[in-house]
C-alpha positions as CSV (number, residue, x, y, z in Angstrom):
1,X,156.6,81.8,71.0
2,X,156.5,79.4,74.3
3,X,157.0,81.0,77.3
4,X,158.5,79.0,79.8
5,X,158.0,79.3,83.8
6,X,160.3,76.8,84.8
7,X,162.3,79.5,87.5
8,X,165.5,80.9,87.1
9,X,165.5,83.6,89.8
10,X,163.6,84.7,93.1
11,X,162.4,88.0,93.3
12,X,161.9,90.0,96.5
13,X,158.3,90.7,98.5
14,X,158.0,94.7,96.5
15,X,158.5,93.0,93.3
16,X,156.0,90.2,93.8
17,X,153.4,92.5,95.0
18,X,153.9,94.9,91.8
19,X,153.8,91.8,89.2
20,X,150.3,90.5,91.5
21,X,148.8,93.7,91.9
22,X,149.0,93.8,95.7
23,X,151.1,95.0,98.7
24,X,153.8,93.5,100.2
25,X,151.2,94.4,103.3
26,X,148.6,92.0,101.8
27,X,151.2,89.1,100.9
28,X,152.7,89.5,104.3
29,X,148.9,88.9,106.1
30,X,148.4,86.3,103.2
31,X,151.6,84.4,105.1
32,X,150.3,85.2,108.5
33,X,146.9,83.5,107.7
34,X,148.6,80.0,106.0
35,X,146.7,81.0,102.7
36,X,150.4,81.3,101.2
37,X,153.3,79.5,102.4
38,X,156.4,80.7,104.1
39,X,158.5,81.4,100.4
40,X,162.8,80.5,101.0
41,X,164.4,83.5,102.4
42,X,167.8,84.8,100.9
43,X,171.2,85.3,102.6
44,X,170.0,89.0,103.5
45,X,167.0,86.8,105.7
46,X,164.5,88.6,103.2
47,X,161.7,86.7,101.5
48,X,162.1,85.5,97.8
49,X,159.4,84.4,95.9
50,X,159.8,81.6,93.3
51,X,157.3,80.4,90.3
52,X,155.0,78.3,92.3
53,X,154.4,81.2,95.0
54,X,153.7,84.0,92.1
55,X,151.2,81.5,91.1
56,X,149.5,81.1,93.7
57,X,150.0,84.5,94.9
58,X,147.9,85.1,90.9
59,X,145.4,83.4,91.8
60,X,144.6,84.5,95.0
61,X,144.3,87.8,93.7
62,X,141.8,86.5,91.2
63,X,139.5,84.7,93.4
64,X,140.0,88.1,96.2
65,X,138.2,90.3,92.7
66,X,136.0,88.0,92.5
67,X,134.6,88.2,95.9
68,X,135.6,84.8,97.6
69,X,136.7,85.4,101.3
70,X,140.8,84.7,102.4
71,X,139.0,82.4,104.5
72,X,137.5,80.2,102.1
73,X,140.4,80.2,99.4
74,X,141.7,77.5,101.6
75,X,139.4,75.3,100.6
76,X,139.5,76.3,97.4
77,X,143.1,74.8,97.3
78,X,142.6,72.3,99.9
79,X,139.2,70.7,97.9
80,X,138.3,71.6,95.0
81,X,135.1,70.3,95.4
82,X,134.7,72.0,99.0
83,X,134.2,75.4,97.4
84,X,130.8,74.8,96.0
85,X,129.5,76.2,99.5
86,X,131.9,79.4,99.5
87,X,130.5,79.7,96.2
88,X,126.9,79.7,96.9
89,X,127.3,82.1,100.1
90,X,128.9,84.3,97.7
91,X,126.3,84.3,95.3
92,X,123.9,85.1,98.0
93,X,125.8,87.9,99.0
94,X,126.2,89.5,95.4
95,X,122.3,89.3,94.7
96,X,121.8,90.9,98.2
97,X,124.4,93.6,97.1
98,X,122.8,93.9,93.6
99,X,119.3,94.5,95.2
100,X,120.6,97.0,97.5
101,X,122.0,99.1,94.2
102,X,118.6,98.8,92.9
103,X,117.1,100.0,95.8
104,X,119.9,102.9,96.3
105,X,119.3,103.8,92.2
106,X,115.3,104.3,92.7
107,X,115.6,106.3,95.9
108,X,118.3,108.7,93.5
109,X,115.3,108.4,90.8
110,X,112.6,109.5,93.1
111,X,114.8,112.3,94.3
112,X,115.1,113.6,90.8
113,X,111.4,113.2,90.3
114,X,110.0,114.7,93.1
115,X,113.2,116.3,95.3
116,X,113.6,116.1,98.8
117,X,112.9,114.8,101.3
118,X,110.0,112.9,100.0
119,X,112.1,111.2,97.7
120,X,114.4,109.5,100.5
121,X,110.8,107.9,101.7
122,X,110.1,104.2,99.8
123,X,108.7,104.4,96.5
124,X,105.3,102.9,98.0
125,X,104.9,106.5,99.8
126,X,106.4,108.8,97.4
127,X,103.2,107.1,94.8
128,X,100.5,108.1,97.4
129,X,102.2,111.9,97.3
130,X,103.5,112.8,93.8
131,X,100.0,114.0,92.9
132,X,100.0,117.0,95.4
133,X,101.2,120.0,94.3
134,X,104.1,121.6,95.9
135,X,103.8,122.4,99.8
136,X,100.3,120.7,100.3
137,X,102.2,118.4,102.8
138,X,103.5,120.0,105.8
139,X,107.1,119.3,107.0
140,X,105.8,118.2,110.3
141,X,103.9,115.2,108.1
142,X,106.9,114.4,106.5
143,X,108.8,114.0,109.7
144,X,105.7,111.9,111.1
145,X,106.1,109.3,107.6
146,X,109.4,109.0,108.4
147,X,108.7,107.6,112.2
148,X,106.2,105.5,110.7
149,X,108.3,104.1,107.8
150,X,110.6,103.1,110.6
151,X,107.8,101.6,112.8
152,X,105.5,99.8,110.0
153,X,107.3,99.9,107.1
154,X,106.9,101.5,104.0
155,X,103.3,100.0,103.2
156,X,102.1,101.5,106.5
157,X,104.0,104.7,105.7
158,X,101.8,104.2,102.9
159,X,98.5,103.8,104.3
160,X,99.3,106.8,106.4
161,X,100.3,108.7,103.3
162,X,97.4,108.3,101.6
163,X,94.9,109.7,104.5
164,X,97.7,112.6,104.7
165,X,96.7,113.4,100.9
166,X,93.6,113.2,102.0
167,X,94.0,116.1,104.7
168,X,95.9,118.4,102.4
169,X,92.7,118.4,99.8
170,X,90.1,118.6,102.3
171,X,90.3,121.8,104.3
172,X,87.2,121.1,106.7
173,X,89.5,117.5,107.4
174,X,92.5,119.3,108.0
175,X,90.7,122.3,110.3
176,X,89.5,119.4,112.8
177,X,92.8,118.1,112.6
178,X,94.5,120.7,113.6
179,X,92.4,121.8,116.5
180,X,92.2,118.1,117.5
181,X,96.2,118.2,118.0
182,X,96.2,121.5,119.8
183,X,93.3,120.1,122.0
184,X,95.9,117.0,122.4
185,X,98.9,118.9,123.6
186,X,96.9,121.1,125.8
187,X,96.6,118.0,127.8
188,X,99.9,118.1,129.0
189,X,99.1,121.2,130.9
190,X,98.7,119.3,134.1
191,X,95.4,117.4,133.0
192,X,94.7,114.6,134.8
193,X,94.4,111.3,133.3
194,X,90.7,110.6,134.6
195,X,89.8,114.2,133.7
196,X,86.4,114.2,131.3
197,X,88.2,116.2,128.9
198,X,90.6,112.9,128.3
199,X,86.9,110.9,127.3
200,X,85.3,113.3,125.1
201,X,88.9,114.2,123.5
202,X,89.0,110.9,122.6
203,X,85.7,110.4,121.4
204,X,86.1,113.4,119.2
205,X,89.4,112.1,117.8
206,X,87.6,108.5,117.1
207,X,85.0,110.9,115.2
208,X,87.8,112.5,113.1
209,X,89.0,109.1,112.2
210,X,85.7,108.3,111.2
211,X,85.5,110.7,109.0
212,X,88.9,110.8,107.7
213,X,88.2,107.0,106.7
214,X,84.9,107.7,104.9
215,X,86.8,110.5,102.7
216,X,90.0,108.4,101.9
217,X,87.2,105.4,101.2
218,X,85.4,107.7,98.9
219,X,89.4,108.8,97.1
220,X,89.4,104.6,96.6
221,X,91.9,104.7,99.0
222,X,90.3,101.3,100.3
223,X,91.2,99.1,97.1
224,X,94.7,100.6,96.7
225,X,95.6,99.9,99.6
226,X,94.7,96.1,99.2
227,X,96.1,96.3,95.9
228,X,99.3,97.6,97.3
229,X,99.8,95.0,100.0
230,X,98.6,92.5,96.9
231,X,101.6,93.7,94.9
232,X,104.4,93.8,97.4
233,X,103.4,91.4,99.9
234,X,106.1,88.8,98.8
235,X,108.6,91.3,97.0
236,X,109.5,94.0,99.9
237,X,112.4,93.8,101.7
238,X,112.5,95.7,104.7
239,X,114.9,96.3,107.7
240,X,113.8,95.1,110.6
241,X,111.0,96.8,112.1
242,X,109.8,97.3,115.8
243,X,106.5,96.8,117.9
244,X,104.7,100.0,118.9
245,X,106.2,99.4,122.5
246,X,109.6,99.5,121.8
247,X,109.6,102.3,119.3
248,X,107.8,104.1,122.3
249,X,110.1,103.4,124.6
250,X,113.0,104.4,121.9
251,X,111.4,107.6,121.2
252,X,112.3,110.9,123.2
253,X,108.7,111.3,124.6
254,X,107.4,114.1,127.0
255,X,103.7,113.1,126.7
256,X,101.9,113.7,129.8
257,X,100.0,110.4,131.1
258,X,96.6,112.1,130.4
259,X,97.4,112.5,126.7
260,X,99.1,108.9,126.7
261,X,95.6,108.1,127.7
262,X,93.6,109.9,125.8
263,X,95.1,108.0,122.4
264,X,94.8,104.7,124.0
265,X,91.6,105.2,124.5
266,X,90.4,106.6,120.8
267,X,92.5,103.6,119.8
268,X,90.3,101.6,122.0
269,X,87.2,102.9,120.3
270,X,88.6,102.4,116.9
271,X,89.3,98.8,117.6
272,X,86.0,98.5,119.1
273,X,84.6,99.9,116.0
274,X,86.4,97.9,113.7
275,X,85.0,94.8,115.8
276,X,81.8,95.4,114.9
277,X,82.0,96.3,111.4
């Protein structure tokens, strides 16, 4: 059987909207836009759609599921050829959508493998930690990966992770560390930055790291770590992260300038170190 379109009637906005699979709401912006002309109005001064405006009102809907923008449909009618660029923005936008599903489908993984929170950190940190039995890692430390995950990234969420492991399976590692940090905050007792206590805190705390280095060195923490930046050097996609300034300056802080001091300068002695390794 040939079915014919040649029009016989005009139908009114509701019933072109329920044949399209749109609102009258969406036709009437589609008018409002130019995307679909003005239709002839009746003797009531109400719209009536004919055959050539159900058509096109078709395929608007068809290129609007597929993802084109109202914006560049006119071109799609205007120039055929003119598209090609709507196009290719498109498929840039779908791949980004597709590897932000990805990403969304291994964070609900992670979550089922190893629960929360620790499963809402990037895969690269949940690796360094899924080893550790239950509670080795303190909430506090979990908090701390998440600040750095937002400063560094996930491979320096990583790093960090993996000296963190370190701490929860050597107790003489995590003793110092503790009393370091209570040592730390007692600085903001009204210590002075130029106090002594500020220098031989510090050097203390570059003698921790020291240690802390030679332990995650002797887990062959050394060559993961190189093998992890190896591995997603070119495939991580991260949001955009900020310097060690800023995020200081973002972050609600009540450090006291002696302590601000103090870890400037163990960093100081750790760079120096580094230097002249």
């Amino acid at each position: 059987m040939h079915l014919s379109f040649t029009p016989h009637r005009r139908v009114k906005i509701g019933d072109a909207a329920v044949f399209a699979g749109t609102t009258p709401r969406a036709i009437r912006h589609y008018h409002q836009i130019g995307l679909l002309p003005e239709p002839e109005r009746g003797a009531d001064g109400r719209r009536r759609y004919g055959n050539d405006d159900m058509i096109r009102l078709l395929w608007i809907r068809r290129m609007a599921e597929t993802g084109i923008r109202l914006d560049d449909m006119r071109t799609a009618f205007d120039d055929a050829q003119g598209i090609d660029e709507s196009l290719t923005r498109l498929e840039e936008s779908l791949a980004a959508q597709e590897a932000e599903i990805r990403r969304q489908r291994a964070t609900l993984q992670r979550l089922r493998a190893v629960g929360s929170p620790l499963g809402l950190l990037s895969e690269q940190v949940a690796d360094r930690l899924r080893h550790l039995p239950p509670g080795a890692l303190r909430p506090a430390e979990l908090d701390t990966l998440m600040v750095t995950e937002r400063i560094l990234g996930p491979l320096g969420a990583a790093v960090q992770a993996g000296a963190l492991a370190v701490l929860a399976t050597h107790p003489e590692l995590r003793a110092e560390e503790d009393r370091l940090e209570a040592a730390e905050a007692a600085l903001d007792d009204g210590v002075a930055p130029d106090d002594p206590r500020v220098e031989e805190l510090a050097q203390q705390r570059f003698a921790h790291h020291k240690a802390l280095s030679q332990a995650c060195s002797a887990a062959g923490l050394d060559e993961a770590d190189e093998e992890l930046f190896d591995a997603y050097e070119d495939d991580v996609v991260e949001e955009r992260r900020m310097s060690a300034f800023e995020a200081f300056t973002k972050w609600p802080s009540d450090f006291s300038a002696a302590r601000i001091r103090c870890a400037e300068r163990a960093g100081e002695l750790i760079g120096q170190d580094l230097a002249n390794a």
